[in-house]
DRENDO-1510 file (C-alpha; in Angstrom, 1 decimal, always signed):
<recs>
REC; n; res; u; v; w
REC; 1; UNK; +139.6; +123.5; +102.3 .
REC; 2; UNK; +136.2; +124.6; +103.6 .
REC; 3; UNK; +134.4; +122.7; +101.0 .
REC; 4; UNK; +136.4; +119.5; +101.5 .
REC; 5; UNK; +135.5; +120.3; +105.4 .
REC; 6; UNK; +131.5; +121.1; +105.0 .
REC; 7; UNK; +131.4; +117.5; +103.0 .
REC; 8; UNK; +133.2; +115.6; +105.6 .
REC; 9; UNK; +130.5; +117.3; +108.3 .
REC; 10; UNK; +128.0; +116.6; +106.2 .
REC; 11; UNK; +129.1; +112.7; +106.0 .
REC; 12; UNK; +129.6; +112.7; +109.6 .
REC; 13; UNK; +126.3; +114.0; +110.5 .
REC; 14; UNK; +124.4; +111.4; +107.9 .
REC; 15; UNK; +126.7; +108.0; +109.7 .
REC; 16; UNK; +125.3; +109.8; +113.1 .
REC; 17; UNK; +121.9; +109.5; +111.8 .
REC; 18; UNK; +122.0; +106.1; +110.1 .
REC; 19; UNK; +123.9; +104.2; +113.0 .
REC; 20; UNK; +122.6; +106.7; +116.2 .
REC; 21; UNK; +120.4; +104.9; +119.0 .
REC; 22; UNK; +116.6; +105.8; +118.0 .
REC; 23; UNK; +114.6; +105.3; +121.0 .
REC; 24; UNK; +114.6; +103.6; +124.3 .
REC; 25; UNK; +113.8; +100.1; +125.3 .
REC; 26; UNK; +113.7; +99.3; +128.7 .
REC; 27; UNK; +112.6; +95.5; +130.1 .
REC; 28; UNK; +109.1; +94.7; +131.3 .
REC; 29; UNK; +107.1; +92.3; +133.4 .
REC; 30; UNK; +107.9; +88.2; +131.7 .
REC; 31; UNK; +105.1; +86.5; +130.7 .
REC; 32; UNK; +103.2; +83.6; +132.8 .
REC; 33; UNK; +105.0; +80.9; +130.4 .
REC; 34; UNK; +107.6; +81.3; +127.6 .
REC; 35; UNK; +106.0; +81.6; +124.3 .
REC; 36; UNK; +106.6; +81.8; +120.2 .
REC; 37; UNK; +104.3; +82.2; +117.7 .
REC; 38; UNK; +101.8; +83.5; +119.7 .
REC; 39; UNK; +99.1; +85.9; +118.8 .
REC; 40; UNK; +98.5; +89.8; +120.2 .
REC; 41; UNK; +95.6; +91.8; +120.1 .
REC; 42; UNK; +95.7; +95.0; +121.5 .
REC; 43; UNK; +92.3; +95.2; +123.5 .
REC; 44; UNK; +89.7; +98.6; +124.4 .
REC; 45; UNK; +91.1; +99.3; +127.6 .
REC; 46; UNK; +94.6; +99.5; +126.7 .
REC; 47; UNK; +95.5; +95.7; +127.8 .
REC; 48; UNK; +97.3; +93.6; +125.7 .
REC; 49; UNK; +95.7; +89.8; +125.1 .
REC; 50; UNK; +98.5; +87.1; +124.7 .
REC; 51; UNK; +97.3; +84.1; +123.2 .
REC; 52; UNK; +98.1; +80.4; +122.4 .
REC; 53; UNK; +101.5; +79.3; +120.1 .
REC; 54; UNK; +104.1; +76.7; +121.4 .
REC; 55; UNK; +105.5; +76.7; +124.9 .
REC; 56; UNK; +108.3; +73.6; +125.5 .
REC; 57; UNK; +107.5; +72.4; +122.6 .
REC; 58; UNK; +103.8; +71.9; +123.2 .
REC; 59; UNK; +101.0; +74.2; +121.6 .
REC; 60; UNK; +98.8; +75.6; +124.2 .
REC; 61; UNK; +95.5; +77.0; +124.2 .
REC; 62; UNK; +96.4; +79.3; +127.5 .
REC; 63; UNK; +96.1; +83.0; +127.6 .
REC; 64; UNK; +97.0; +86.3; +129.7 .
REC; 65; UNK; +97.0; +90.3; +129.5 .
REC; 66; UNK; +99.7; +92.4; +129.7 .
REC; 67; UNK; +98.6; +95.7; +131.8 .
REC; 68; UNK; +100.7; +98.7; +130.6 .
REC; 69; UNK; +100.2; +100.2; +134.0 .
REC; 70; UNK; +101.6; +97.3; +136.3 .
REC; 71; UNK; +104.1; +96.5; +133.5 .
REC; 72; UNK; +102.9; +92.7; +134.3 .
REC; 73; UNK; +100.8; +89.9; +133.2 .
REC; 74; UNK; +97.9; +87.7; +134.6 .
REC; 75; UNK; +96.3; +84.9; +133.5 .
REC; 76; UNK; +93.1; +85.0; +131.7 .
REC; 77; UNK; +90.7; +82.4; +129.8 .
REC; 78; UNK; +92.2; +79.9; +128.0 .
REC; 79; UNK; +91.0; +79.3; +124.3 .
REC; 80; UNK; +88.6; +76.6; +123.4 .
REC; 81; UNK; +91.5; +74.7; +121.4 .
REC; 82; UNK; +95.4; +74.8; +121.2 .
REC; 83; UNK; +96.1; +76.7; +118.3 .
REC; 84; UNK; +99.6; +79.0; +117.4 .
REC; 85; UNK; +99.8; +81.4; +114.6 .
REC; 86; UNK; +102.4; +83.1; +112.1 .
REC; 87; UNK; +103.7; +85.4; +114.9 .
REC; 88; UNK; +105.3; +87.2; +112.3 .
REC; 89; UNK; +102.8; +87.2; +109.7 .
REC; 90; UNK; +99.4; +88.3; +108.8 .
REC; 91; UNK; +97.8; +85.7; +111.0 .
REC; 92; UNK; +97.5; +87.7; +114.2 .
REC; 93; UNK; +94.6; +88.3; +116.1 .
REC; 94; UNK; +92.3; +90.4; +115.1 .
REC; 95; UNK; +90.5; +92.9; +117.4 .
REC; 96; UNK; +86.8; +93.6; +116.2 .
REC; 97; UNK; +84.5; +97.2; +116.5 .
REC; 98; UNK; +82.9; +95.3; +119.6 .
REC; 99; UNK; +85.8; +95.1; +121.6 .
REC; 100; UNK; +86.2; +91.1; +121.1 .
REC; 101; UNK; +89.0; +89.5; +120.0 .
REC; 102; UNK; +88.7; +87.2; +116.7 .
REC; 103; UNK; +91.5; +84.2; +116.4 .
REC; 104; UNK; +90.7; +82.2; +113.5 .
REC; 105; UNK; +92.9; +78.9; +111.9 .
REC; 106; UNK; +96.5; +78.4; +112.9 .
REC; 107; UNK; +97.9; +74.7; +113.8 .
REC; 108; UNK; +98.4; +72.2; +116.3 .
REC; 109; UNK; +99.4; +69.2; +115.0 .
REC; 110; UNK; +96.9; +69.9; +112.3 .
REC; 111; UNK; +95.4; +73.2; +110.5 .
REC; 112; UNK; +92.7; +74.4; +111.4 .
REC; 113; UNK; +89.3; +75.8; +110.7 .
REC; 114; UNK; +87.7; +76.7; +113.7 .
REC; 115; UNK; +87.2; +80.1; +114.8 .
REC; 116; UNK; +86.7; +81.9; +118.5 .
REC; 117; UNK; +86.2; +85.0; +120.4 .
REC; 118; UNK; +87.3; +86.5; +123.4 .
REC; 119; UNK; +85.2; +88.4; +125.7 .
REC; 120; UNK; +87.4; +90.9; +127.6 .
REC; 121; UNK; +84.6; +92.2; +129.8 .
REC; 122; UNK; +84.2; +88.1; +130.9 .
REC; 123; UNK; +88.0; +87.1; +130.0 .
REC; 124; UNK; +86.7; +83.7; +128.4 .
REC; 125; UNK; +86.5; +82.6; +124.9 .
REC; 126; UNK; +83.5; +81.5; +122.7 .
REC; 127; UNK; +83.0; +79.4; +119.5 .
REC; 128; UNK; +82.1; +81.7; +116.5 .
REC; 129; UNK; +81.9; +81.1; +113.1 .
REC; 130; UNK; +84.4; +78.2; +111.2 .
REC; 131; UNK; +86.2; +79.0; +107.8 .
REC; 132; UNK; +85.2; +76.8; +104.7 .
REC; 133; UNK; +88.6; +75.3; +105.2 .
REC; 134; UNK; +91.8; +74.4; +107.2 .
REC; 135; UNK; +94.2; +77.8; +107.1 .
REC; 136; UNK; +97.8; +78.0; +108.4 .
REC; 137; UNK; +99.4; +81.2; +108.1 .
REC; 138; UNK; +97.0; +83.2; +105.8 .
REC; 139; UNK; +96.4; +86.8; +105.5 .
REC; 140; UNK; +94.0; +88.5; +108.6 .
REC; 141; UNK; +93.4; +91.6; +107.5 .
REC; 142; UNK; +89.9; +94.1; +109.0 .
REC; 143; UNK; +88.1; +96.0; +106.3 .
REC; 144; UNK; +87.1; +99.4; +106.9 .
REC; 145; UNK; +83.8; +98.1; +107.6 .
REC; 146; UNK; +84.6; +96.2; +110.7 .
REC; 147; UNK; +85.0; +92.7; +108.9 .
REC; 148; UNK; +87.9; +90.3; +107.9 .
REC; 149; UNK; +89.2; +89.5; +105.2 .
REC; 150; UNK; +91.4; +86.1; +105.7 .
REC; 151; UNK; +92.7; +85.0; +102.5 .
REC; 152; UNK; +95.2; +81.7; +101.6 .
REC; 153; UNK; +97.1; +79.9; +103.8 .
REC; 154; UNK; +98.2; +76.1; +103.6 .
REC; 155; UNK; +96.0; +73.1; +105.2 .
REC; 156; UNK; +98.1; +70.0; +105.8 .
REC; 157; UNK; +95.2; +68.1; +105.6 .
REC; 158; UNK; +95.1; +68.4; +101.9 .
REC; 159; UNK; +98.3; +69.3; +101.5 .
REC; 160; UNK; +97.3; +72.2; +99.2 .
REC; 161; UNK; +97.9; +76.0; +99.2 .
REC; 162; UNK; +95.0; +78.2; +99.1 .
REC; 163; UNK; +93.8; +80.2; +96.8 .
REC; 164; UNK; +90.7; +81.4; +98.3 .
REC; 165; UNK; +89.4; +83.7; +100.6 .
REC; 166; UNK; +86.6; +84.6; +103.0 .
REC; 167; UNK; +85.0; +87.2; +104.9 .
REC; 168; UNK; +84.5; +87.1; +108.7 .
REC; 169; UNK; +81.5; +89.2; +109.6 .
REC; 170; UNK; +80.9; +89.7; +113.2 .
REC; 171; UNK; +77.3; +90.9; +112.7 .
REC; 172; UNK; +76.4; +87.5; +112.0 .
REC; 173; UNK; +79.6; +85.5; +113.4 .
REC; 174; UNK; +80.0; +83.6; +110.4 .
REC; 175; UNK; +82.5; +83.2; +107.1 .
REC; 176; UNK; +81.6; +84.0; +103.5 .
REC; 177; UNK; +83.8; +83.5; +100.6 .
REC; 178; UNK; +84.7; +85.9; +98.3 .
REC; 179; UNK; +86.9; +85.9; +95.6 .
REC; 180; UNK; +90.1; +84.0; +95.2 .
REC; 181; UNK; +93.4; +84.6; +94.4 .
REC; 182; UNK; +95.2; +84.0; +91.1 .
REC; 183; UNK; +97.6; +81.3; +92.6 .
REC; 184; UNK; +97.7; +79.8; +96.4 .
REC; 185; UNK; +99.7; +82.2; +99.0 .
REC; 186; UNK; +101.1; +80.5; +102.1 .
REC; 187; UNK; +102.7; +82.7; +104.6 .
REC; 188; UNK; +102.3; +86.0; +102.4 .
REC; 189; UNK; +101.9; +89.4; +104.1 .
REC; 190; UNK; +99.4; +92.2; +103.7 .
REC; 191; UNK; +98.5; +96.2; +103.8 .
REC; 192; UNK; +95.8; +98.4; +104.0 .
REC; 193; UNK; +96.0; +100.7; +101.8 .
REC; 194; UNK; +94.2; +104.4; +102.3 .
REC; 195; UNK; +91.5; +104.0; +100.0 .
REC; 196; UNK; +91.1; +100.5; +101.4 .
REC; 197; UNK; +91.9; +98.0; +99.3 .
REC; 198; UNK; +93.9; +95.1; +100.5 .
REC; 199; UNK; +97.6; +94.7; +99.1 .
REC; 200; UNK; +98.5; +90.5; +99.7 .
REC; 201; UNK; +102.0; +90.0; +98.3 .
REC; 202; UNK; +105.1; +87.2; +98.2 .
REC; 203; UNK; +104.1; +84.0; +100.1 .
REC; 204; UNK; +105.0; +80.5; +99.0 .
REC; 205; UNK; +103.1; +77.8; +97.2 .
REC; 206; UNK; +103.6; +74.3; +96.4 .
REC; 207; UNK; +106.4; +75.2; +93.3 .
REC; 208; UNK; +108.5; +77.9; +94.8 .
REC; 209; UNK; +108.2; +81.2; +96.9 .
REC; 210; UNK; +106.6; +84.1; +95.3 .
REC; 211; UNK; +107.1; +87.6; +94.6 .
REC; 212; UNK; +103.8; +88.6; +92.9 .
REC; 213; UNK; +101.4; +90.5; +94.2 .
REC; 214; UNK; +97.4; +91.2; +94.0 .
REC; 215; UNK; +94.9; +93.7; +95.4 .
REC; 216; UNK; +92.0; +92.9; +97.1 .
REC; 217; UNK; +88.9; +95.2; +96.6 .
REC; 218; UNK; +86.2; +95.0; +99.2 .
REC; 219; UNK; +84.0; +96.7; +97.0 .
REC; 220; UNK; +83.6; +94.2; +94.0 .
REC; 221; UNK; +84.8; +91.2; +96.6 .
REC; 222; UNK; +87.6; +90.6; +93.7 .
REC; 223; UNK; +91.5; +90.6; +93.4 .
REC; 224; UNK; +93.5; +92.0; +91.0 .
REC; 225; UNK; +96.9; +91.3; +89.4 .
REC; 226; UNK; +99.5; +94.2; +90.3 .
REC; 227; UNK; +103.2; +94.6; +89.9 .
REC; 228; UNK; +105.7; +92.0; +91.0 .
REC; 229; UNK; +108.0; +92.6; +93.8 .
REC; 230; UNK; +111.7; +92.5; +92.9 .
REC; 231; UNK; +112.6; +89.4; +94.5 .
REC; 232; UNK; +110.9; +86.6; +96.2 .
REC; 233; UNK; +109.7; +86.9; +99.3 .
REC; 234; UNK; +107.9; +84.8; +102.5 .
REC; 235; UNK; +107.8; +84.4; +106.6 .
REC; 236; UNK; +108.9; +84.8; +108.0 .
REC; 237; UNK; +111.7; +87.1; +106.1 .
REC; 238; UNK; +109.6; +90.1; +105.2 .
REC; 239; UNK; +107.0; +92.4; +105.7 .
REC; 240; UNK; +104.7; +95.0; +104.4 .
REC; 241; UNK; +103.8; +98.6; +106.5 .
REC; 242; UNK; +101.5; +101.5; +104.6 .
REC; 243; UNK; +103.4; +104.8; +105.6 .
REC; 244; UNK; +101.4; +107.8; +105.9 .
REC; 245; UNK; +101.8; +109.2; +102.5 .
REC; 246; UNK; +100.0; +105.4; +101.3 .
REC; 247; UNK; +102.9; +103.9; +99.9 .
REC; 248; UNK; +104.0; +100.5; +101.4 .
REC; 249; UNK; +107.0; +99.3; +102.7 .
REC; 250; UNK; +108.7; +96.0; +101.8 .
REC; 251; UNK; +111.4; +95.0; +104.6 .
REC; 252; UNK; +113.0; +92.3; +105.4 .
REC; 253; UNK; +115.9; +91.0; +102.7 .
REC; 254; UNK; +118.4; +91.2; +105.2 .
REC; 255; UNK; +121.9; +93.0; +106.0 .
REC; 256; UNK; +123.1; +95.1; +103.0 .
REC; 257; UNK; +119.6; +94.3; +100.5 .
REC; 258; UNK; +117.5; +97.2; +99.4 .
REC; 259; UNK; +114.3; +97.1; +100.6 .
REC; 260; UNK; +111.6; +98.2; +98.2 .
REC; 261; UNK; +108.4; +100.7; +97.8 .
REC; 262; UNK; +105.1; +100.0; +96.5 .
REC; 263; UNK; +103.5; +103.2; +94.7 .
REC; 264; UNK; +99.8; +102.1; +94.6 .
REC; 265; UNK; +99.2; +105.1; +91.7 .
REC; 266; UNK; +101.1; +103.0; +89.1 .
REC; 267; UNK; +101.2; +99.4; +91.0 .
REC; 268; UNK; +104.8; +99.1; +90.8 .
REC; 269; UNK; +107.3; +98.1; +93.4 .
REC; 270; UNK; +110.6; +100.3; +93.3 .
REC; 271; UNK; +114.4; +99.9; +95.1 .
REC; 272; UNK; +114.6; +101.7; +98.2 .
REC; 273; UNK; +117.4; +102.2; +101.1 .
REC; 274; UNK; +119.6; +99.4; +101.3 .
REC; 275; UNK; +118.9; +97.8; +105.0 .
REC; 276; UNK; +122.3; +98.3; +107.3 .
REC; 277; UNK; +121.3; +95.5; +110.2 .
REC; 278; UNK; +120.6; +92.1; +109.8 .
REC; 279; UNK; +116.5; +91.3; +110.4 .
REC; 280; UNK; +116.3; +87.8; +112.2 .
REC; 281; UNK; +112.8; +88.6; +112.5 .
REC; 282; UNK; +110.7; +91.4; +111.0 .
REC; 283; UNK; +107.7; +91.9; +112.8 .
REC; 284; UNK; +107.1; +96.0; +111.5 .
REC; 285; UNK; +104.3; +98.7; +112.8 .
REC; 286; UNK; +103.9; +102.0; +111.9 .
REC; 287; UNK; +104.9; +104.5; +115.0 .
REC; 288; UNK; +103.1; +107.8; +116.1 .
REC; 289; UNK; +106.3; +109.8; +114.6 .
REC; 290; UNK; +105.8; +108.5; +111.2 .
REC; 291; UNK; +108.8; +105.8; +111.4 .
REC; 292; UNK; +108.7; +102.1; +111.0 .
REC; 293; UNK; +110.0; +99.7; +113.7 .
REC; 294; UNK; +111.1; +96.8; +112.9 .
REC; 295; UNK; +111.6; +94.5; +116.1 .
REC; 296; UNK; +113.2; +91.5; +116.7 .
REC; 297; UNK; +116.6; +89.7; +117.6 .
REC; 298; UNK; +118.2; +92.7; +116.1 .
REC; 299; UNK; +115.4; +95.8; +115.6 .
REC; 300; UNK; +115.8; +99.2; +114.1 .
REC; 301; UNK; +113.6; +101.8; +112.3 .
REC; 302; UNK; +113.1; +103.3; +109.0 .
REC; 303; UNK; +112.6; +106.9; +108.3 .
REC; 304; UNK; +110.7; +108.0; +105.2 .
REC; 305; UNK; +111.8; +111.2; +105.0 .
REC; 306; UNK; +115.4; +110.4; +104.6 .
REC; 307; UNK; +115.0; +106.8; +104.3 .
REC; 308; UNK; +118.1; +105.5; +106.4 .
REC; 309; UNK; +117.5; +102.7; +109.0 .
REC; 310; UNK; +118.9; +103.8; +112.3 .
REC; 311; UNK; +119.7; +100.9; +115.3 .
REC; 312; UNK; +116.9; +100.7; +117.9 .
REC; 313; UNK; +117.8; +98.1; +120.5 .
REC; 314; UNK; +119.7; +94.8; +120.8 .
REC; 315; UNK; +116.1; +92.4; +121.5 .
REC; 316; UNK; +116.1; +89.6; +123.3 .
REC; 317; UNK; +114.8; +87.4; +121.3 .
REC; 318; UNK; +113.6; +86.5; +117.5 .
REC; 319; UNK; +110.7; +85.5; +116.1 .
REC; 320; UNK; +109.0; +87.3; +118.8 .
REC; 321; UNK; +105.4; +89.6; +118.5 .
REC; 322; UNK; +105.3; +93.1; +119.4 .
REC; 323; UNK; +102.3; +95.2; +119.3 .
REC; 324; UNK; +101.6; +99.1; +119.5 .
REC; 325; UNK; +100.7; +100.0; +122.9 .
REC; 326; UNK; +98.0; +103.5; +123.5 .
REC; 327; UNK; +100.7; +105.9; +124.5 .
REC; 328; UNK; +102.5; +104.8; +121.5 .
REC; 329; UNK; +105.5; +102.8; +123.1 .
REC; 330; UNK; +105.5; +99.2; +121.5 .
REC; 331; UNK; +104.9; +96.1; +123.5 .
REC; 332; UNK; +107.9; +93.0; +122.2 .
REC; 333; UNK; +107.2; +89.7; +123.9 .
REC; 334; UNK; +108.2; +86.2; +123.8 .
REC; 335; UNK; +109.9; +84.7; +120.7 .
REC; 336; UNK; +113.1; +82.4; +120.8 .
REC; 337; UNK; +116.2; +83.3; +123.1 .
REC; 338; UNK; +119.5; +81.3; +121.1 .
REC; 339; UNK; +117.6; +78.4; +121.4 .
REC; 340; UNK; +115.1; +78.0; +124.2 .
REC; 341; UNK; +111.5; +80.0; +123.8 .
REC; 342; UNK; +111.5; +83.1; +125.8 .
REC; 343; UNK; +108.9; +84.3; +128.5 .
REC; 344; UNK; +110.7; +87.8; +128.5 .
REC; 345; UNK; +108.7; +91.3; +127.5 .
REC; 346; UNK; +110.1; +94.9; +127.4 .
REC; 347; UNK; +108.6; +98.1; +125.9 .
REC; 348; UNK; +110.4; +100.1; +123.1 .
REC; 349; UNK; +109.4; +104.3; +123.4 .
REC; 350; UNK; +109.9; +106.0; +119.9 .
REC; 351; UNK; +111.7; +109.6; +119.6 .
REC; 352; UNK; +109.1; +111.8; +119.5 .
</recs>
């Protein structure tokens, strides 16, 4: 009897953990215009740059900040062209040692190759540096040595997915390739991992979508072969985070699908917990606490320690971006609200 009664307890408390609220969200400030796949960048003084994607089905080139101490957002500098980005992917903004902001490819009615900064101390943007060609939805990833790697993508203008890939180098403001990929990768994700190499995995190309993977090493400028994922795997349904102990994540199958771990020590991908909410977006970031938050229409978190994914809020939208704020809370913004694009923001705080 008190064995049949410490197991039930024992059940009881491991549902309570699984399915228990984790965190707060509370509503922000909206945005100046409703926006989806729009780029974030986290900026030196704690702000948060918004920037270009489709608004009313136009792409704009506008942009604001989001002050975490007003909770609102103002205007700034718009960018020198229109441009909107994998919101959800590894083609986000990328914010540079200097304090500038790097936004490079995307599309508007055409990929792109052109590249820009913004200045926060003058809130405008400047031309830098273009890529050798037209990238939409590549890899962005900064090197521990301040530069970028972007790598694939797909250019409509040749209709062909890339296989190459360059490095941004803000020293000099310009791109350099480096070595390419064994197949093209559209819309594939990526990870640091702690000894810095670059895991790019999944992505689609013009046969199927993928679920090998490769490693990038800054060091020789070369990629590498690695194991396969389990399944195949693009954006906007999935997503990579390094956890602390420098294994990576793999999210985003869906309601009732394993999610897997990459082990970087033998290259292999291996079944993990099984997700328990659907993902109608999955952007993820890595939270002071050690947990992963997955945020969008439907968000939760992952615990590594005891790997369950517990509910975090009901969002207000998918396909939105969300962005680690300096305290720690996490910044969700925009996306698409059951069928219009929303202008709506709020601010998820993590258990401590």
């Amino acid at each position: 009897m008190k064995a049949t009664f410490a197991v039930c307890a024992l059940l009881l408390l491991i549902s309570i953990s699984v399915f228990a609220q984790s965190g707060t969200f509370t509503m922000t400030g909206n945005m100046t215009i409703p926006r989806v796949q729009h780029g974030v960048a986290l900026l030196p003084g704690g702000q948060v740059l918004v920037v270009g994607g489709v608004s009313n089905y136009a792409y704009v080139s506008s942009a604001e900040i989001y002050n975490a101490a007003t909770g609102r957002f103002t205007v700034t500098g718009s960018m020198l062209a229109a441009r909107s980005f994998c919101a959800l992917g590894g083609m986000q903004p990328v914010t540079l040692a200097s304090g500038k902001v790097l936004v490079a490819g995307g599309f508007a009615g055409q990929t792109l190759s052109s590249s820009e900064l913004y200045d926060p101390a003058t809130g405008t943007f400047s031309a830098t540096g273009s890529m050798s060609t037209e990238r939409w939805c590549p890899t962005m990833t900064q090197l521990g040595n301040g530069k970028v790697l972007v790598a694939g993508g797909y250019s409509s203008q040749k209709n062909k997915y890339q296989s190459s890939a360059e490095i941004y180098d803000p020293a000099t403001g310009t791109f350099t390739a480096t070595g390419s990929m064994s197949e093209g990768r559209d819309s594939a994700m990526a990870a640091v991992l702690q000894d810095g190499r670059v895991l790019i995995a999944g992505g689609v190309n013009s046969v199927s979508q993928l679920k090998s993977a490769e490693i990038y090493d800054p060091n020789s400028g070369t990629f590498s072969g690695t194991g396969d994922m389990h399944a195949v795997h693009a954006y906007p349904f999935f997503a990579l985070t390094t956890l602390r102990n420098g294994k990576v994540l793999r999210t985003g199958e869906g309601f009732g699908q394993p999610t897997e771990i990459y082990d970087p020590a033998t290259g292999v991908f291996s079944l993990s917990a099984v997700e328990t909410f659907p993902d109608y977006a999955n952007v993820t970031l890595l939270l002071k606490n050690g947990q992963v938050l997955i945020a969008g229409y439907n968000s939760y978190v992952y615990t590594p320690s005891i790997s369950p994914f517990a509910n975090a809020y009901k969002g207000f939208a998918s396909y939105n971006s969300a962005i680690m704020l300096s305290n720690g809370s996490v910044l969700v913004c925009g996306g698409l609200n059951a069928g219009p694009y929303s202008d709506q923001a709020g601010i998820y705080t993590p258990e401590h």
